[in-house]
VEXMAR-119192 format. One record per residue (C-alpha): chain; x, y, z. Coordinates in steps of 0.2 Angstrom, whole numbers, plus 5000, padded with zeros to 4 digits. Layout:
BEGIN
DRENLO	A	X	Y	Z
...
//
This chain:
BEGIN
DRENLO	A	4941	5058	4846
DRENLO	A	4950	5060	4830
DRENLO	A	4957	5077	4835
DRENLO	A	4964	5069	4849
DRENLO	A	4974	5056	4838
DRENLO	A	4981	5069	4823
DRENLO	A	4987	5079	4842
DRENLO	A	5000	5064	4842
DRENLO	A	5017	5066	4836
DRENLO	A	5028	5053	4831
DRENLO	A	5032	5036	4845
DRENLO	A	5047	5039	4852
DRENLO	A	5065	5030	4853
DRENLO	A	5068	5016	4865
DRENLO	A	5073	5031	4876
DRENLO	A	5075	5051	4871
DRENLO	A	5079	5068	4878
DRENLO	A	5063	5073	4890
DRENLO	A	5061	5089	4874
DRENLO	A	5059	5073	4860
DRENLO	A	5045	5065	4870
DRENLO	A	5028	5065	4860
DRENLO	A	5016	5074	4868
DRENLO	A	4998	5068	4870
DRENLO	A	4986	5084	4874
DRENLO	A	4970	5073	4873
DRENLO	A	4962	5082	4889
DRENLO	A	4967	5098	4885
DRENLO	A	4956	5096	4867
DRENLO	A	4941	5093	4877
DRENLO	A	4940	5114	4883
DRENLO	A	4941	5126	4894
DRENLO	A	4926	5120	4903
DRENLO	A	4936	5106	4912
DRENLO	A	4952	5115	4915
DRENLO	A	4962	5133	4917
DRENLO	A	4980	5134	4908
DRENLO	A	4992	5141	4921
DRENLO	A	5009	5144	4922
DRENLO	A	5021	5134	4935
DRENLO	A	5029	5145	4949
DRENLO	A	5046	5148	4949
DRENLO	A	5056	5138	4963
DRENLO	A	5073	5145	4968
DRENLO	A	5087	5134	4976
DRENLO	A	5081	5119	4964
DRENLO	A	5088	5103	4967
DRENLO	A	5085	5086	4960
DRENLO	A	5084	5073	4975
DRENLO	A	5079	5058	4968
DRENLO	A	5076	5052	4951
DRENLO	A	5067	5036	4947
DRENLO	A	5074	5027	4931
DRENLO	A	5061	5011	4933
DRENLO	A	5046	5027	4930
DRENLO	A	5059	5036	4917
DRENLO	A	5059	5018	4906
DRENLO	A	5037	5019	4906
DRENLO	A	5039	5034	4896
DRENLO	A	5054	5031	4885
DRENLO	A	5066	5045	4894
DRENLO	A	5083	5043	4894
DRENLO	A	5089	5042	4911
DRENLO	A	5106	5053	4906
DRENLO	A	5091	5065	4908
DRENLO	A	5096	5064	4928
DRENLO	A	5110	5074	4926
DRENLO	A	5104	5088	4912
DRENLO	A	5100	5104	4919
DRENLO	A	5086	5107	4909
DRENLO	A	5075	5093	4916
DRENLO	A	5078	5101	4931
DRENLO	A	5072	5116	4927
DRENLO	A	5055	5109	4920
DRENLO	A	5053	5098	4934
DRENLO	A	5057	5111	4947
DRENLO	A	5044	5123	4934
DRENLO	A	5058	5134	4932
DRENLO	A	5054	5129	4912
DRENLO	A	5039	5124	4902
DRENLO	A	5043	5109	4893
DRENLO	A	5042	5114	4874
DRENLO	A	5026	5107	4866
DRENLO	A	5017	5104	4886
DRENLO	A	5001	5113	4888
DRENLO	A	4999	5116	4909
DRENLO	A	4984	5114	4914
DRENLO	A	4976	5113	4931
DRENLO	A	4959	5104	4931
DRENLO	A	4942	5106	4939
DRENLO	A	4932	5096	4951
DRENLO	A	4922	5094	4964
DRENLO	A	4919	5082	4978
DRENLO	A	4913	5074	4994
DRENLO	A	4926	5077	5009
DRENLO	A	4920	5069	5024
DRENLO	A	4902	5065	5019
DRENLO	A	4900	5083	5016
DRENLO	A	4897	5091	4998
DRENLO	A	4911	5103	4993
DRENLO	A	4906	5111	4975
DRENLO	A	4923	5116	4967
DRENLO	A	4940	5111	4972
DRENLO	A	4953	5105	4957
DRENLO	A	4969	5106	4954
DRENLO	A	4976	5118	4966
DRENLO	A	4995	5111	4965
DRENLO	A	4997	5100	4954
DRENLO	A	5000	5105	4935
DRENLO	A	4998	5092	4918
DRENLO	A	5010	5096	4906
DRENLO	A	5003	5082	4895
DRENLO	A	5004	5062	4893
DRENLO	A	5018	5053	4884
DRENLO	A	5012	5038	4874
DRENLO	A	5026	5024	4875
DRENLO	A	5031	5010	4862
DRENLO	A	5018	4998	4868
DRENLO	A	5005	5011	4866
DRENLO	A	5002	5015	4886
DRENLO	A	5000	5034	4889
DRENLO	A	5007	5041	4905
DRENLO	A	5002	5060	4911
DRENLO	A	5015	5070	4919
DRENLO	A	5008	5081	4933
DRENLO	A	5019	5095	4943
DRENLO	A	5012	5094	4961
DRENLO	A	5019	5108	4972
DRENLO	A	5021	5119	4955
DRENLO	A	5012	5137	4962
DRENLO	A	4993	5141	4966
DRENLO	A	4981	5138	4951
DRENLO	A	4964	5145	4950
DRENLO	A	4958	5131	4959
DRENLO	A	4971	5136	4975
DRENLO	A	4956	5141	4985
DRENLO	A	4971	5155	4994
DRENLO	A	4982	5142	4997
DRENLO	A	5002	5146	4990
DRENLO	A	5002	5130	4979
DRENLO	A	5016	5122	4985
DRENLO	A	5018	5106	4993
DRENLO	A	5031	5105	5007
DRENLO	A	5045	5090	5008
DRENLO	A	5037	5080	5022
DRENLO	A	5024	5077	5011
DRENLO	A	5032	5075	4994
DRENLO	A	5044	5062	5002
DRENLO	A	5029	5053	5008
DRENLO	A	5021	5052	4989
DRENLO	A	5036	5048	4982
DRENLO	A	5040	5034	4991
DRENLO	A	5023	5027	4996
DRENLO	A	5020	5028	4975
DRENLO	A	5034	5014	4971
DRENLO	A	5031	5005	4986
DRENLO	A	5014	5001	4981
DRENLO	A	5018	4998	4964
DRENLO	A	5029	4984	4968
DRENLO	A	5015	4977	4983
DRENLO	A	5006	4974	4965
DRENLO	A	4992	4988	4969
DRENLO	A	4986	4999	4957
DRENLO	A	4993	5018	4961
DRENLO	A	5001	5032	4952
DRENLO	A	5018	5035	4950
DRENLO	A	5033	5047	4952
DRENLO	A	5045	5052	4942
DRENLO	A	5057	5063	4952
DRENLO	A	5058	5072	4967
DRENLO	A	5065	5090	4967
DRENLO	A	5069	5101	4983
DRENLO	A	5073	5118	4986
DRENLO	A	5077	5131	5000
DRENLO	A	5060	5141	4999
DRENLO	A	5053	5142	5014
DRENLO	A	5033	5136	5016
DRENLO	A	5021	5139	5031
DRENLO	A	5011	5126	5036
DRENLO	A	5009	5119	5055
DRENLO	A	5029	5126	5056
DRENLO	A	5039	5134	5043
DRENLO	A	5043	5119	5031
DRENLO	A	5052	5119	5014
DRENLO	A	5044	5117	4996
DRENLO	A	5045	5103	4986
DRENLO	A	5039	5097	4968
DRENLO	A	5036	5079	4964
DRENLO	A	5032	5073	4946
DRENLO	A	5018	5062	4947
DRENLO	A	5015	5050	4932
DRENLO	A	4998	5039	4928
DRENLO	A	4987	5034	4912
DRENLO	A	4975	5047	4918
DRENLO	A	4973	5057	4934
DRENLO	A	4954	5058	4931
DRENLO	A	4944	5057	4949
DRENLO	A	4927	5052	4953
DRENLO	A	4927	5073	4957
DRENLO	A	4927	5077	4940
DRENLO	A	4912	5071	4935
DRENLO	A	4901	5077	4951
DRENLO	A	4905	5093	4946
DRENLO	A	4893	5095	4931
DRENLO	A	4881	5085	4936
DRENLO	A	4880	5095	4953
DRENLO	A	4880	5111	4942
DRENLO	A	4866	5106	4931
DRENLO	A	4880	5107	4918
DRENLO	A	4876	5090	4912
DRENLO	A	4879	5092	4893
DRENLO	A	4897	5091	4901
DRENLO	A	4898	5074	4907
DRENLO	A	4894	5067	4890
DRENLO	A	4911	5071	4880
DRENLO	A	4920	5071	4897
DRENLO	A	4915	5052	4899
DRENLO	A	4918	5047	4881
DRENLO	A	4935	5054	4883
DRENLO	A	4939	5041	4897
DRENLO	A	4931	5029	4889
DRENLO	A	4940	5031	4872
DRENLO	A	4955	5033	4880
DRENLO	A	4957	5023	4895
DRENLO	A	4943	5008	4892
DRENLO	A	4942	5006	4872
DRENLO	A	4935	4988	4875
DRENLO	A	4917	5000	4877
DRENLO	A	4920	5012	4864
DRENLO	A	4906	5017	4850
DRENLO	A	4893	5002	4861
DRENLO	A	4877	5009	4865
DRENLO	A	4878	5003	4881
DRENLO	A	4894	5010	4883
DRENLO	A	4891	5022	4899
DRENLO	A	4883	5006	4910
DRENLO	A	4899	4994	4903
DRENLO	A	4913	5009	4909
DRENLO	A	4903	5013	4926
DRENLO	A	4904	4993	4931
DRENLO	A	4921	4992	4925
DRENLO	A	4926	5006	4937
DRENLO	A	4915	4999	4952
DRENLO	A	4923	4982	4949
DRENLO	A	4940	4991	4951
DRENLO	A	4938	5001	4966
DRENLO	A	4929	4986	4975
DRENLO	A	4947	4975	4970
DRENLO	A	4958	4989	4973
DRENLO	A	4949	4990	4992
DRENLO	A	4952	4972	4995
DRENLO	A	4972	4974	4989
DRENLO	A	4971	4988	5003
DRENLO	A	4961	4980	5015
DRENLO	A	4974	4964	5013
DRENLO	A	4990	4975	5014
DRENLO	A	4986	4982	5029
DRENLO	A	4984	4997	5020
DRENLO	A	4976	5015	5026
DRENLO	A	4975	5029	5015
DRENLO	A	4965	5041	5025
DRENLO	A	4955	5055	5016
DRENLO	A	4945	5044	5003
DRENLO	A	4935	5059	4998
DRENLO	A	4926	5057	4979
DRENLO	A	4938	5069	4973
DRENLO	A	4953	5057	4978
DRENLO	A	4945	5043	4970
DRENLO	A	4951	5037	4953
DRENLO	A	4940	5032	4937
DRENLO	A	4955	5019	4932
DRENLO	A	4955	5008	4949
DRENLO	A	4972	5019	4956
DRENLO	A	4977	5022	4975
DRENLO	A	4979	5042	4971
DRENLO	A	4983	5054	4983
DRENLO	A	4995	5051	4997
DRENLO	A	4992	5061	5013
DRENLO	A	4991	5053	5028
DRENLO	A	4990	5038	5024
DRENLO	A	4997	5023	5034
DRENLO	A	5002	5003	5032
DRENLO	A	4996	4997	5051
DRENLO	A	5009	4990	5062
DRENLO	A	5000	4982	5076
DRENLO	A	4984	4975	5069
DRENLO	A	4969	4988	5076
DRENLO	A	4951	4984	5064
DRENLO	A	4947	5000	5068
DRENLO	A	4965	5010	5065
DRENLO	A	4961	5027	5060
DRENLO	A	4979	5034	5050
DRENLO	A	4974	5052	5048
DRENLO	A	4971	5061	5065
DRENLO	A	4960	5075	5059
DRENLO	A	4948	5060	5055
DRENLO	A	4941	5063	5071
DRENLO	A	4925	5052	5068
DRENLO	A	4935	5037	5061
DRENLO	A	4924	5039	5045
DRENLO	A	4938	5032	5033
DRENLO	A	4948	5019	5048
DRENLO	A	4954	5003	5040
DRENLO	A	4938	4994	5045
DRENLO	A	4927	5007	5033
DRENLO	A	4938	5009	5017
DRENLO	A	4925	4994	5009
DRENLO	A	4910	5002	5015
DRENLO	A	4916	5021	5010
DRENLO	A	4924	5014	4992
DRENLO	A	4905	5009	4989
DRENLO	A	4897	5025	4995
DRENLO	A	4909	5034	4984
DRENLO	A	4905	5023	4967
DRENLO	A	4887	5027	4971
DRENLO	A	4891	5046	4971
DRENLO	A	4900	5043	4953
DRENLO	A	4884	5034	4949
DRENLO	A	4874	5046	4952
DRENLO	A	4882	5061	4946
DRENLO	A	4882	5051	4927
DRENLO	A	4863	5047	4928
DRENLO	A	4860	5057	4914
DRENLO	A	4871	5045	4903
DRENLO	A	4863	5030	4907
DRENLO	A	4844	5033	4901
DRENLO	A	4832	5047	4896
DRENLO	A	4822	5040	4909
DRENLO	A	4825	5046	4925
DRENLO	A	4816	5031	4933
DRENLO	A	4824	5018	4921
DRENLO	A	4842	5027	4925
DRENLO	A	4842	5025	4943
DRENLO	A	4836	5006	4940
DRENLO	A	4851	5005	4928
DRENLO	A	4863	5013	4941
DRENLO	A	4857	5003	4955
DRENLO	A	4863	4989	4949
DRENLO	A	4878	4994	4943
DRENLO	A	4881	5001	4962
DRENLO	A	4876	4982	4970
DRENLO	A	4887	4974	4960
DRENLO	A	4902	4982	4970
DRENLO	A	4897	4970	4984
DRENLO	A	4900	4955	4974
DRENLO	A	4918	4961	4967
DRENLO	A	4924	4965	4983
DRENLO	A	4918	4949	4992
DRENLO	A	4927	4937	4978
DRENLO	A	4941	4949	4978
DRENLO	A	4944	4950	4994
DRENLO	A	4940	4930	4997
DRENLO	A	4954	4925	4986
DRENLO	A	4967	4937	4995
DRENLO	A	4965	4934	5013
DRENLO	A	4965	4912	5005
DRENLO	A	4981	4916	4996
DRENLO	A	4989	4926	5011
DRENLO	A	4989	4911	5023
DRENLO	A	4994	4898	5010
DRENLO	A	4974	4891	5004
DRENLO	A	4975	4883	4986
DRENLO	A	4956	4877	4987
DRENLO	A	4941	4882	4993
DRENLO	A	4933	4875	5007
DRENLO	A	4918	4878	5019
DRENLO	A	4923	4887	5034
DRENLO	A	4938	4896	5027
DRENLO	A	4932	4912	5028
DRENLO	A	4929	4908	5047
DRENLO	A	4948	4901	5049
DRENLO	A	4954	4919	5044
DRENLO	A	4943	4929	5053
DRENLO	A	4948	4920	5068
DRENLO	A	4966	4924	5065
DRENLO	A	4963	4941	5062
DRENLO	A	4954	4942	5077
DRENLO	A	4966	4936	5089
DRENLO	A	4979	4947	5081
DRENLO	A	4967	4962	5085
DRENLO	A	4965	4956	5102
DRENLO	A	4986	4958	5104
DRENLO	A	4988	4971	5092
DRENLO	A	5000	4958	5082
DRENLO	A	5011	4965	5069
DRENLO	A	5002	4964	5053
DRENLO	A	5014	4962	5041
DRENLO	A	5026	4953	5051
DRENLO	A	5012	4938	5057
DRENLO	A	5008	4935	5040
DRENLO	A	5025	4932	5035
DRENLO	A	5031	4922	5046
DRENLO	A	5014	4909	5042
DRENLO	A	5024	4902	5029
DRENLO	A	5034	4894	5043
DRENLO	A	5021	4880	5049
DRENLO	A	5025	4864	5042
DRENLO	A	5006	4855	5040
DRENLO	A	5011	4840	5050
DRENLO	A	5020	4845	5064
DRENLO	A	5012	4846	5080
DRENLO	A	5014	4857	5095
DRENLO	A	5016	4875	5098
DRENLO	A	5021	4884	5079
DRENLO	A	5037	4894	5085
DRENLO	A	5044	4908	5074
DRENLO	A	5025	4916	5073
DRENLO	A	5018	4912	5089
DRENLO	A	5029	4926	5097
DRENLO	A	5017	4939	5088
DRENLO	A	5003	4934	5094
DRENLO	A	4998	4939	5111
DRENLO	A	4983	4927	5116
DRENLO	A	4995	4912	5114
DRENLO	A	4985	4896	5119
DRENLO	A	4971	4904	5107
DRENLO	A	4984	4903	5094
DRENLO	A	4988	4886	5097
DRENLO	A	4972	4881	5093
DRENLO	A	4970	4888	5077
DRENLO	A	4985	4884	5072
DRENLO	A	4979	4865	5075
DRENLO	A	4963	4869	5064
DRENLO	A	4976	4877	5052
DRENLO	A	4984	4862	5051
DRENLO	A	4970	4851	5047
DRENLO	A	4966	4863	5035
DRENLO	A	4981	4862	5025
DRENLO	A	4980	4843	5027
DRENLO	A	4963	4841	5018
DRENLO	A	4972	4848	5001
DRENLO	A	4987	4840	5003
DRENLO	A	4997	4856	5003
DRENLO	A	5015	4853	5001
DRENLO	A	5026	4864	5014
DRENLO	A	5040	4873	5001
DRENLO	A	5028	4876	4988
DRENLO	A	5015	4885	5000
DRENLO	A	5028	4895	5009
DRENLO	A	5036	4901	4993
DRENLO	A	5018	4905	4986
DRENLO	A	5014	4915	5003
DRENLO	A	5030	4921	5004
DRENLO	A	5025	4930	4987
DRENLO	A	5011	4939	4995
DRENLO	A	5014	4943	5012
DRENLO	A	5030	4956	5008
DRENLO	A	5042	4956	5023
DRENLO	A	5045	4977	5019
DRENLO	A	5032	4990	5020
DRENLO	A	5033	5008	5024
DRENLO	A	5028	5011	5038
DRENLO	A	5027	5027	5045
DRENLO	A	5042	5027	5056
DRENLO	A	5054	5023	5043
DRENLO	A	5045	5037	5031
DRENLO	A	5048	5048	5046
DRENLO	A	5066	5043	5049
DRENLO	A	5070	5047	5030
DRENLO	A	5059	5064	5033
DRENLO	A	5070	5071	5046
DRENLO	A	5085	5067	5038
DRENLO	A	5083	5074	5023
DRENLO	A	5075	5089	5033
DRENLO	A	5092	5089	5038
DRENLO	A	5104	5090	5024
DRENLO	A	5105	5070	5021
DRENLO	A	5095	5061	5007
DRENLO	A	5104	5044	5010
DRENLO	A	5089	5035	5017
DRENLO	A	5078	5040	5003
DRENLO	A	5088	5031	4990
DRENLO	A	5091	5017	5003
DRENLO	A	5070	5015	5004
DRENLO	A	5068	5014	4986
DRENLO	A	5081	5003	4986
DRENLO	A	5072	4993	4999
DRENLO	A	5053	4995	4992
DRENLO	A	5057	4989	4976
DRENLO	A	5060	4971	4981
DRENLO	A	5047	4970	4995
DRENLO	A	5045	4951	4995
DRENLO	A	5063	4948	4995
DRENLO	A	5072	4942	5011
DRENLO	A	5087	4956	5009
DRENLO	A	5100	4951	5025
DRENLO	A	5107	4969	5022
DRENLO	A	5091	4977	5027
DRENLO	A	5083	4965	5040
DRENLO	A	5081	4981	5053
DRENLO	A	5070	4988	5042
DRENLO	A	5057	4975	5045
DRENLO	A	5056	4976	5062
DRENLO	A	5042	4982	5073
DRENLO	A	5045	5001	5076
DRENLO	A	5052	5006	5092
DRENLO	A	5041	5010	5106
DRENLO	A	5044	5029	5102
DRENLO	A	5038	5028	5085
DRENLO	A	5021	5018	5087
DRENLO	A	5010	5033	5089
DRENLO	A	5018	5043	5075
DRENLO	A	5003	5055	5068
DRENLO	A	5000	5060	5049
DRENLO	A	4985	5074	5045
DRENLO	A	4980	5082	5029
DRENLO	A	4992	5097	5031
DRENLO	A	5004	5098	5017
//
């Protein structure tokens, strides 16, 4: 990939107008095979609504660049950014179980990847920017609703310590878009190392094409996962590395309470990433089986399934690069086997170690995995608040006795409660755990803030409305999630009776 390193221009100052950032175009050298060059779509009425300066230090951009008409005009893709080359690219996937053989981009637009002083590369992608060839008849657009729900959900992750894209700014406009009702358009800059998707690669192998898959792997590979690079084993050593990181990235959902809804193949990424925010959901009243998007109408990707669905989607990567593994078909499918069972063990260590550290466990010991199931059970009896129950389990001292008030309000089944609150206790006992250091180290994991649907909704309708107050008020929040914050202390209440049944779907 030489080409793809003499494409580089020079690294850029501490920070720089968005026209002086260098421009990486290392997807675009790999042809026209993998993507079509299209030009944004106009957008009248443009307005900047947010602007994230924590995402605008990742690429070295000046944040003076806020206020500068002319970044609005290229994030609103009013302008091309000189030196970007917009590109909408091709994949395929599996939506619901069910084959689908071309989808892509048919929204969202690279304009290229800035490389950074550390050497980290971050794509910028217009989503919302005007139909592509991929817009299957669809207008191109994305509406407010849903750009307020990426943007937000994006940095609220990344501060909850989970692997996800990133946004870069929100833009707005008067343009009217039919969807469910008449909604208005919106563009969000998207930002990550790579936007690549398991769908990219299940398009050639499903097209026969598979003398595609070959430099379309060693792209990632020598861009994204170096550590493989030039091994002959290289192919097997980046297919583990990717299983290992969906199988983690599930248990950081699973243990967040965390639903993202449509985990089709084609919103599943190569470098571990929560991509793709529709409906997605963090569960207020703990339900195993929650299902966040209602036009999921079997339940196929509810909470309880987003394990078992992040393993039937590696093995669909799997498959789909057979031909790299081995000349053999037989011998490939041996290799690719194990690479798919190794998913199991990743997730179990994974997601071992999260649910210990969520209710304060230094050591392991025999039954623990029992001790949480029990409480998770219990609060799925009562439909306990998920987030709110594990934070307040930093409040048991290990040797008091009695009833633990402060978290035994949340749960329903209270005498049940009590008595695992006395195994609990006998638990922390056996490693001598010390009270203020286990509730600081719990209190470090089990945030106090999420953002949960009513609270995206309530910032929704009021910016539907004129008012984009709440949505710097939410950043503002989301960025400290494990912080106490006296000022916001509504905010991590349970929602109001009204808004417990709020209902996302994949219109956008």
């Amino acid at each position: 990939m030489n080409g793809r390193r003499a494409i580089l221009r020079a690294m850029p100052d501490p920070t720089s107008p968005l026209q002086d950032l260098p421009l990486d175009h290392g997807y675009a050298a790999l042809g026209g095979s993998y993507h079509a060059r299209v030009s944004p779509a106009p957008l009248p009425d443009a307005r900047l609504l947010h602007f994230n300066p924590d995402a605008a230090a990742l690429i070295g951009l000046d944040p003076a660049a806020a206020d500068d008409p002319a970044f609005l005009a290229v994030m609103a893709g009013n302008a091309e950014l000189p030196g970007g080359d917009y590109l909408a690219s091709l994949y395929a996937g599996h939506q619901f179980g069910q084959w689908v053989p071309q989808l892509g981009d048919g929204r969202a637009l690279l304009i290229g990847a800035v490389r950074n002083t550390r050497g980290e590369t971050w794509e910028l992608q217009l989503k919302g920017a005007g139909p592509t060839p991929f817009s299957r008849f669809a207008d191109g657009r994305a509406v407010l609703r849903s750009s307020i729900r990426e943007y937000l959900c994006g940095e609220a992750m990344h501060r909850l310590g989970i692997p996800t894209t990133r946004a870069l700014c929100l833009v707005g406009s008067s343009e009217p878009v039919r969807r469910e009702t008449v909604e208005h358009a919106a563009v969000v800059c998207r930002m990550a190392p790579s936007f690549l998707r398991f769908g990219h690669f299940e398009v050639f192998f499903y097209r026969n094409q598979h003398e595609q898959l070959r430099p379309l792997a060693d792209y990632a590979i020598e861009s994204f996962f170096p550590q493989f690079a030039g091994r002959p084993d290289r192919y097997r050593a980046w297919l583990t590395e990717v299983c290992e990181r969906t199988a983690r990235l599930m248990a950081q959902w699973q243990t967040a309470g965390f639903c993202h809804g449509v985990m089709n193949t084609d919103n599943m990424s190569i470098l571990g990433l929560t991509l793709d925010y529709g409906p997605y959901g963090f569960m207020d009243g703990f339900d195993a089986g929650h299902i966040c998007n209602h036009s999921d109408e079997g339940g196929r990707y509810a909470y309880d399934q987003q394990p078992r669905i992040g393993h039937w989607n590696v093995s669909r990567l799997v498959q789909a690069t057979l031909p790299l593994l081995h000349e053999n078909p037989d011998t490939a499918v041996e290799i690719g086997t194990a690479i798919i069972d190794g998913y199991g063990t990743a997730y179990g260590q994974e997601v071992v170690q999260r649910w210990r550290a969520k209710i304060g466990l230094r050591e392991h010991h025999d039954g623990d995995e029992q001790l949480v199931n029990r409480l998770l059970t219990l609060m799925h009896q009562g439909r306990s608040d998920f987030t709110r129950s594990f934070r307040h389990l930093s409040r048991i001292r290990a040797g008091d006795e009695g009833p633990a008030t402060g978290v035994r309000e949340e749960i329903v089944a209270q005498e049940a409660f009590d008595a695992w609150v006395t195994d609990y206790r006998a638990r922390l006992r056996a490693e001598q755990s010390d009270d203020a250091m286990r509730a600081a180290a719990m209190n470090a994991v089990n945030p106090k803030y999420v953002l949960r649907n009513h609270l995206a909704q309530a910032c929704i309708e009021r910016a539907e409305a004129g008012d984009f107050g709440e949505l710097g008020r939410l950043m503002q929040l989301l960025a400290r999630p494990f912080d106490e914050q006296p000022e916001f202390e509504a905010y991590a209440a349970e929602p109001p009776a009204e808004a417990r049944h709020i209902s996302v779907s994949c219109s956008s």
